[in-house]
N, C-alpha and C positions, 0 to 999 in steps of 0.2 A: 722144644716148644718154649713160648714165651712163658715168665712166672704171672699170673692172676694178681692183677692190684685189686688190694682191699678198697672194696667200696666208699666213697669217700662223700658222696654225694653233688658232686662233682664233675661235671662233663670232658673228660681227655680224651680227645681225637687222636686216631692211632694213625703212626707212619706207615706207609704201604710202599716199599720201594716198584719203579713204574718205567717200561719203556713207552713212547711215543713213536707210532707209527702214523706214517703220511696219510689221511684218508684219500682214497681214489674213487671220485664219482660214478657209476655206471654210466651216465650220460655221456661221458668224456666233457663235460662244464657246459654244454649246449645251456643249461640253463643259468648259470654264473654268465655268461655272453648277454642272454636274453635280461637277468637282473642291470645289468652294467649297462645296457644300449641306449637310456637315456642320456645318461650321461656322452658316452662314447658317440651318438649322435649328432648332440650338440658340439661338441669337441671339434667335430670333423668335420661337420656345416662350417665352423669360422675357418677351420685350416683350409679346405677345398678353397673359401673364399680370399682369404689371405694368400694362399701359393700364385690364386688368376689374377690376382691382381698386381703381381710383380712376374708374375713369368711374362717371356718373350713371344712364348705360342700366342696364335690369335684365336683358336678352337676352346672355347670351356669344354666341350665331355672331356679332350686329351688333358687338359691340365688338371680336371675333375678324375681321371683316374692316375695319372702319376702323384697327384695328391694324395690319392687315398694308400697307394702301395706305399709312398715315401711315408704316410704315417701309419700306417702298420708295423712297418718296417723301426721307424724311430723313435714314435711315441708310444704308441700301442703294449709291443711286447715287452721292451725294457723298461716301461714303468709299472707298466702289470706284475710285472718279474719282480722287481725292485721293491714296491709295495707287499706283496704276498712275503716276500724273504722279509723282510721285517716284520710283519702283524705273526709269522711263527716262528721267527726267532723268540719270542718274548709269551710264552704259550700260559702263564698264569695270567698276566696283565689282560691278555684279549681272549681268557677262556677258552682254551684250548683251540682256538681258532684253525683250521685244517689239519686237528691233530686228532688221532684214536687212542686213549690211554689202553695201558697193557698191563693192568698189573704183574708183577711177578710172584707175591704169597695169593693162597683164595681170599677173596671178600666176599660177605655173606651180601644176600641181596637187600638184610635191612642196614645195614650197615655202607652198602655201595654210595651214598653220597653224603656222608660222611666221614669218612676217611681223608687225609690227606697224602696225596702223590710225592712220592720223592721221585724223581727222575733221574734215571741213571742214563740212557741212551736214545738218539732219536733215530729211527728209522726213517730214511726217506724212501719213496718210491721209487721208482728204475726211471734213471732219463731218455725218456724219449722229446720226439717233435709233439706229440698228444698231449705225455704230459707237461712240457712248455707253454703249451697254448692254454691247457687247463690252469695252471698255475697264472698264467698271467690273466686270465680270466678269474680269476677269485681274487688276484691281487685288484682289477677291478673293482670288481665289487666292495672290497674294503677302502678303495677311494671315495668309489660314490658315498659310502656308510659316513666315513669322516667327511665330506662335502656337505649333507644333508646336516650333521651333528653341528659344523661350525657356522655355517649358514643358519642354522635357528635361534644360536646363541648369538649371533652376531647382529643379526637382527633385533633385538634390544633393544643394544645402545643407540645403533640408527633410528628405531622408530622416536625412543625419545627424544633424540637428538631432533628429527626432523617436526616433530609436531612441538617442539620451542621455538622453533622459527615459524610456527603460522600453520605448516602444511596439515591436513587431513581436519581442520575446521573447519 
């Protein structure tokens, strides 16, 4: 057992060493897909448009569905992928973002958020084709999140920018 520090009056947050397990949806992401479709709609509307307008086909549905496999296929998964592997690589910065802490000593339940996690190991899930799809479904979603985040900050400088030249007078 650990020795009792003397009362100091003084708040020291105690180390809990912690593995990190993948959470897995029950849904299988159905609704990480459903958060993300705005975006992922728009996306696909200009791709769709962009593919017909250089493809050779004279048919929009066929170039409308080779579009949309070729961007499931290109954009979809591997950026979904690629985004999620970063936002849990880094599981303090984005709050444990698809992560389940595990302690490894007990933590009392008044104490449970206040503690601090040392991390020893992360568990991922088992790979499958489901959880692929799930994964790059959340990775989704933490696009759209950054999308919407930099988009409201960025809109600032443009509004001021634009009502110094005249506009929204």
């Amino acid at each position: 057992m650990a020795e009792e520090k003397p009362n100091t009056g003084q708040f020291v947050r105690r180390e809990v060493p912690a593995d990190l397990v993948e959470v897995v949806p029950e849904n299988r992401g159905l609704f990480y897909w459903i958060l993300a479709s705005p975006l992922l709609l728009f996306i696909a509307w200009v791709w769709i448009d962009i593919f017909a307008h250089f493809s050779p086909i004279s048919y929009y549905w066929v170039d409308a569905v080779l579009a949309i496999l070729l961007f499931v296929g290109v954009a979809v998964l591997p950026c979904g992928a690629v985004a999620h592997y970063l936002v849990s690589s880094m599981p303090r910065l984005f709050g444990h973002a698809g992560w389940d802490v595990q302690p490894l000593e007990p933590v009392s339940e008044a104490e449970m958020y206040m503690v601090r996690y040392r991390y020893h190991s992360r568990h991922r899930a088992a790979n499958s084709w489901e959880q692929v799809w799930m994964r790059a479904a959340q990775g989704w979603v933490y696009i759209e999140i950054a999308t919407i985040l930099v988009g409201a900050v960025a809109m600032i400088p443009i509004f001021f920018s634009v009502s110094d030249f005249g506009f929204g007078h």
